[in-house]
ZAMARGU-4260 file (C-alpha; in steps of 0.2 Angstrom, whole numbers, plus 5000, padded with zeros to 4 digits):
<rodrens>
0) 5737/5179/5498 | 5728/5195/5505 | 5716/5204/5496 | 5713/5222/5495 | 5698/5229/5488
5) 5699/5251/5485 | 5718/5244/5487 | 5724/5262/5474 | 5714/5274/5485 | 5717/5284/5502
10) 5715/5270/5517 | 5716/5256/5504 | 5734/5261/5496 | 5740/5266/5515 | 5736/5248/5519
15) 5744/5237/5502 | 5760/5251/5510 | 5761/5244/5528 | 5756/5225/5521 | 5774/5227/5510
20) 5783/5234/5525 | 5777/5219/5536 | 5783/5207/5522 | 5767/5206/5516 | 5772/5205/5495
25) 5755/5191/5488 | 5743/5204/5489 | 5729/5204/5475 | 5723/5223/5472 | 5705/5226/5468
30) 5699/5241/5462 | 5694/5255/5445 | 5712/5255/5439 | 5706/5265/5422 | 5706/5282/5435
35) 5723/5289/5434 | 5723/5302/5448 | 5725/5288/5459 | 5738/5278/5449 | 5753/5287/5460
40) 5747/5279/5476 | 5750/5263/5469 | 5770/5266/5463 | 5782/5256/5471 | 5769/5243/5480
45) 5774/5226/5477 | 5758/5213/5474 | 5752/5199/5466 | 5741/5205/5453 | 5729/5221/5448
50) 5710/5216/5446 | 5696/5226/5444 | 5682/5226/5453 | 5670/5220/5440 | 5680/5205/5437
55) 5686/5201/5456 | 5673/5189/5459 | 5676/5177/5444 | 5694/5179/5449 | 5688/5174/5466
60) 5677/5159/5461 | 5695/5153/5452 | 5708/5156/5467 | 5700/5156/5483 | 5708/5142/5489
65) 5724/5155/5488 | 5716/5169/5500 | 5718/5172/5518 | 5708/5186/5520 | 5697/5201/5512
70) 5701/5218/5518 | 5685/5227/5509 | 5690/5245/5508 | 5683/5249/5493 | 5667/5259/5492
75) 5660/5276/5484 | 5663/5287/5496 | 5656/5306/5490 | 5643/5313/5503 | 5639/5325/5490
80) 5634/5313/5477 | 5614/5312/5481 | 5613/5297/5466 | 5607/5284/5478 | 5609/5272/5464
85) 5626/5274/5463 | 5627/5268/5481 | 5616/5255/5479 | 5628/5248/5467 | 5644/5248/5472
90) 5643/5252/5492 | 5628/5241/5495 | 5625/5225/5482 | 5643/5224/5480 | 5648/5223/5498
95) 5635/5209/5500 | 5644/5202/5485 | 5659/5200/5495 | 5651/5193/5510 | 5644/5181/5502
100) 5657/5176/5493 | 5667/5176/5510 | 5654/5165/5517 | 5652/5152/5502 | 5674/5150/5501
105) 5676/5153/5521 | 5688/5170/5521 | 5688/5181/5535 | 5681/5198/5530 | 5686/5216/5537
110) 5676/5229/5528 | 5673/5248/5530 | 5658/5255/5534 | 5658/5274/5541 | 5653/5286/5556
115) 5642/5294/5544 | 5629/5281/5550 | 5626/5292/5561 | 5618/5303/5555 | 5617/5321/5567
120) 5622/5312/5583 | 5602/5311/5589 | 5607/5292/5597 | 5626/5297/5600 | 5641/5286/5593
125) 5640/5272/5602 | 5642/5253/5592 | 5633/5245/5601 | 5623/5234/5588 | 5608/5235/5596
130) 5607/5257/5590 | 5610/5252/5571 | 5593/5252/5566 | 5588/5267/5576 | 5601/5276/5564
135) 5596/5292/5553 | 5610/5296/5540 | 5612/5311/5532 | 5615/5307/5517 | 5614/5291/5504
140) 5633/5289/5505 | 5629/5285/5526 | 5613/5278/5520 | 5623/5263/5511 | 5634/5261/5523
145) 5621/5259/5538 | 5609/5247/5525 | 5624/5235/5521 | 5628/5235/5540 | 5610/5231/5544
150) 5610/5219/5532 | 5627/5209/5539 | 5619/5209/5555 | 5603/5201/5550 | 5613/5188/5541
155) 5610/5167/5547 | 5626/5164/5536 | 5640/5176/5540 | 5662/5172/5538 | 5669/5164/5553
160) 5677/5180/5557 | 5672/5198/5553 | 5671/5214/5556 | 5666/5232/5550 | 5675/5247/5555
165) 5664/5267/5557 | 5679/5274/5552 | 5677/5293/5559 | 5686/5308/5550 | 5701/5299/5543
170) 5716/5310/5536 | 5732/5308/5529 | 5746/5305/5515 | 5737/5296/5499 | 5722/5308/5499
175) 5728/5319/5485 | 5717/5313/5472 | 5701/5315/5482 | 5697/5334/5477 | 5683/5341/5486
180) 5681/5325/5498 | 5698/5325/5506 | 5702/5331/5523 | 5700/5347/5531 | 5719/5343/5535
185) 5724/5343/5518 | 5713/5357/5511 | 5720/5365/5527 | 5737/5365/5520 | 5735/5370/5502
190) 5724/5384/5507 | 5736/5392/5519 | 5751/5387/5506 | 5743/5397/5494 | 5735/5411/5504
195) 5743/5411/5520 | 5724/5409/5527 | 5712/5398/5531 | 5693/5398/5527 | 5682/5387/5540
200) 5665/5385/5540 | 5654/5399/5549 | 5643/5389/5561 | 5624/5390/5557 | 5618/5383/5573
205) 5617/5395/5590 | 5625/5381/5600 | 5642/5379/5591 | 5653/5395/5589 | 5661/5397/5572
210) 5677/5386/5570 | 5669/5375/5586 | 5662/5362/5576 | 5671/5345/5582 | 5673/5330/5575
215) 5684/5315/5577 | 5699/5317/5567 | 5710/5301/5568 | 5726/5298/5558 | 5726/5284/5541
220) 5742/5277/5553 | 5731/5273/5568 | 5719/5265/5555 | 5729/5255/5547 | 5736/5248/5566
225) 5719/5244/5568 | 5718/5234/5553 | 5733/5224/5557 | 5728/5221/5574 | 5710/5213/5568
230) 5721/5205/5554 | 5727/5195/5568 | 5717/5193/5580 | 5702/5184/5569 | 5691/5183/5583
235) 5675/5193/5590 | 5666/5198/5575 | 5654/5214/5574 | 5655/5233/5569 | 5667/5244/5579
240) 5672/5262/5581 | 5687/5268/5572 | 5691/5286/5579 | 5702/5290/5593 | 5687/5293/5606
245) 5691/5313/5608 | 5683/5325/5596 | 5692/5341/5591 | 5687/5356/5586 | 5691/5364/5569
250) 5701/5377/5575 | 5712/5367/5583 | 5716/5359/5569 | 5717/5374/5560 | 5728/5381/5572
255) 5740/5365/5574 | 5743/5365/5553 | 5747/5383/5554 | 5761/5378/5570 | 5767/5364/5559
260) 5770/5375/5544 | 5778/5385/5557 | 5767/5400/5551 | 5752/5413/5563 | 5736/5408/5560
265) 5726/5418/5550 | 5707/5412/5548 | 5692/5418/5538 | 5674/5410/5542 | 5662/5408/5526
270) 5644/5402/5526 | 5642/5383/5523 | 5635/5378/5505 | 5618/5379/5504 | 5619/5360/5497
275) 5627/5353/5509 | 5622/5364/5527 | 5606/5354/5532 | 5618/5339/5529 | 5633/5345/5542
280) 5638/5337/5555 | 5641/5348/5570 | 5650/5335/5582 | 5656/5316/5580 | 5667/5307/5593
285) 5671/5288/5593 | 5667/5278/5609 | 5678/5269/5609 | 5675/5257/5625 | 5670/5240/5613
290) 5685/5242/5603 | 5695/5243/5618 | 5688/5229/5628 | 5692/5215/5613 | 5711/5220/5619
295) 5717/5237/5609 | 5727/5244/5618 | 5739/5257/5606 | 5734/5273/5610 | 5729/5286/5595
300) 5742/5299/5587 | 5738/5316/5597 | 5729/5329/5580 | 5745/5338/5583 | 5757/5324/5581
305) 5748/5317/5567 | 5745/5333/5558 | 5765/5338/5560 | 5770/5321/5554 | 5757/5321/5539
310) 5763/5341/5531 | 5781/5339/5538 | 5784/5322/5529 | 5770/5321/5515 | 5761/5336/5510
315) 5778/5347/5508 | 5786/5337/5499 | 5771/5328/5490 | 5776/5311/5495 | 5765/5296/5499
320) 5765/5281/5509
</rodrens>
């Protein structure tokens, strides 16, 4: 029995999809199952049983002896919400919830943390664990994540095996219901559906030119091959890169959605909002070398593969994984 926590939204549904098609089918699904923008992620999966989060432990303390492992991908993940209390809760005391409860039954844990612990770069985006603390978030979304990691790390009593993943930009199919917070991929798409255009964001910083803000953009498929591959593996715990190790700029993703629509680009620059502009991250890119070294080898889905794969099978025809 595999548990999945966040198991009905983006990375989390992706997953329970990949767990069936490896013939995965005992798979308990935690998560808020009373949101229904998210219920159609869910359709067709084959599991065990639906819990929601607030009652996941006292379902664990009854039928731990059943699980195998924890993959804890559930988390509030709006860095626009500035409510720290709201992190507090359910990014920060809930995920030590789950550690401890991996600890005390003797489950191997995977769980999510996220490159915004990085904050603006200042140390770069190295794992080394010895940098956490020296970390400046952004925001109190990054803020939780870098406190629970902080936490783990400090931790005497920790599960045999575990690890947690700074996942980068992650994009692709089972994003739909996440609005405002889903990928520029995505956004992307439906803009130049609509318009035939795209609006980036105008730089506001002398040293980037406008569309040449790069992140690491890395594919939910490459993910979720790094899941499985830790899945197996069980051994050499600590927090790892997820990205693909070579930051792209906007433009070029721009330009490769326009190419797989098989349309000319046409793009428009707007000022950043005001509420998120001191915020904005101007560069992010994975090392990758640690991640690499503990014997992954797969190499990472191209941003023009991934994106031709993700509006050519998924977004045109509104399909999910």
């Amino acid at each position: 029995m595999i548990v999945v926590t966040g198991a009905a939204g983006f990375i989390g549904s992706v997953l329970v999809s990949r767990l069936n098609k490896e013939n995965f089918k005992d798979i308990i699904l935690v998560d808020d199952f009373t949101k229904i923008d998210k219920a159609a992620n869910l359709e067709g999966k084959i599991y065990t049983a639906k819990i929601h989060r607030k009652d996941f432990f006292s379902w664990l303390n009854n039928n731990h002896k059943f699980v195998q492992l924890i993959f804890h991908i559930g988390a509030r993940t709006d860095t626009t919400e500035f409510n720290r209390s709201i992190f507090d809760e359910l990014n920060f005391r809930y995920s030590q919830n789950v550690w401890k409860a991996c600890v005390k039954y003797g489950l191997p844990l995977i769980y999510a943390s996220s490159a915004a612990t990085y904050g603006n770069g200042e140390f770069g985006y190295n794992d080394d664990e010895i940098l956490i603390p020296k970390l400046k978030p952004l925001n109190p979304y990054g803020e939780s994540k870098n406190n629970f990691d902080l936490w783990a790390l400090k931790q005497i009593s920790k599960p045999y095996f575990w690890t947690g993943l700074k996942f980068f930009n992650v994009f692709g199919p089972n994003e739909y219901h996440k609005e405002r917070m889903a990928s520029v991929v995505f956004h992307a798409y439906n803009q130049i559906k609509a318009t035939g255009k795209m609006k980036l964001f105008r730089s506001h910083k002398e040293s980037f030119a406008d569309g040449e803000q790069k992140r690491d953009f890395i594919y939910v498929k490459d993910v979720i091959d790094v899941l499985f591959f830790l899945m197996y593996q069980r051994k050499n715990s600590g927090i790892y890169n997820l990205g693909t190790g070579k930051a792209r700029t906007f433009i070029d993703l721009v330009n490769a959605t326009f190419k797989a629509m098989k349309l000319t680009p046409v793009i428009k620059f707007i000022d950043t909002p005001i509420d998120i502009r001191d915020k904005y991250q101007y560069f992010t890119e994975a090392k990758m070398d640690k991640l690499r070294t503990i014997g992954y080898i797969t190499p990472f889905t191209s941003l023009e593969d991934a994106i031709n794969d993700y509006v050519n099978n998924f977004l045109s025809s509104n399909s999910r994984l």
